[in-house]
C-alpha positions in Angstrom: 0.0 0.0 0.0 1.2 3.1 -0.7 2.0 6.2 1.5 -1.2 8.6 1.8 -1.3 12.0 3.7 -4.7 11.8 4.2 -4.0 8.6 6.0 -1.7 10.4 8.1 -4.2 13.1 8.6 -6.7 10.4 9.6 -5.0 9.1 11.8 -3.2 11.8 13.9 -6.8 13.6 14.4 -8.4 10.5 15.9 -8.6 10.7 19.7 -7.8 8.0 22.3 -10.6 7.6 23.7 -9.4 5.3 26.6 -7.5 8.6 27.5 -10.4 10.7 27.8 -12.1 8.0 30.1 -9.5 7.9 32.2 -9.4 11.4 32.5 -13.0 11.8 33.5 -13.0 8.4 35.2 -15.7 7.4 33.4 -16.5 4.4 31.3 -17.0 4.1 27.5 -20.4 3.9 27.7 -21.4 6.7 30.2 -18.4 8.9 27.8 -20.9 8.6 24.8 -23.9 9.7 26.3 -21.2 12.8 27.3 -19.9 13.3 24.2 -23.4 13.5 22.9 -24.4 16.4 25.4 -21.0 17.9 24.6 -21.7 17.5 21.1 -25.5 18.8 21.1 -24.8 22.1 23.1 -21.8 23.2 21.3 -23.5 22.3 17.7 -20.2 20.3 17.0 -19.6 16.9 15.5 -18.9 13.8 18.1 -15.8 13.5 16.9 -15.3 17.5 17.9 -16.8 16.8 21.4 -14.3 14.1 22.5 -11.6 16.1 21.2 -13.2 18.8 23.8 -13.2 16.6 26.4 -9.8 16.2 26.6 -9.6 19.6 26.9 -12.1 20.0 29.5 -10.5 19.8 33.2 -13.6 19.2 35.4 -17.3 18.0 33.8 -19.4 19.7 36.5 -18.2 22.8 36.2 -18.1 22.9 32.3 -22.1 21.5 32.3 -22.9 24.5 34.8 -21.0 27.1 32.7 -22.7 25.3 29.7 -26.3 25.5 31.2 -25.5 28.6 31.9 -24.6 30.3 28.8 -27.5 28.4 27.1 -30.0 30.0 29.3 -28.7 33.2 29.0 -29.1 32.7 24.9 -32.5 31.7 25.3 -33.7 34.6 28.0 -31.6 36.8 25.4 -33.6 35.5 22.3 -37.1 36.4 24.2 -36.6 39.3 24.9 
């Protein structure tokens, strides 16, 4: 098989996701239904989200802050 950069490119963006549940200390099921919420508030792809999540230090506090900011939109949008 021949050398590709895309395969390169592929490859270096994927995320280990082992690494983000041992960050959070979560499993790999409960880290989908995060990456979900992650991904459905910030209108990013899943893919997008995990990659967040590795940057994200503590969940709690980024859910607050993302509630947060979400109400404010709405309450901003009504009036």
């Amino acid at each position: 098989m021949p050398y590709n950069k895309e395969q390169d490119k592929e490859v270096i963006e994927q995320v280990d996701v082992q690494a983000v549940c041992n960050r959070h200390n979560v499993g790999r099921f409960e880290l989908l239904g995060i990456a979900t919420a992650v991904a459905r508030y910030e209108n990013i792809r899943p893919h997008d989200a995990l990659k967040k999540l590795l940057e994200i230090e503590d969940l709690d506090v980024y859910f607050k802050e993302l509630k947060e900011k979400k109400l404010k939109a709405e309450f901003n949008n009504k009036f």
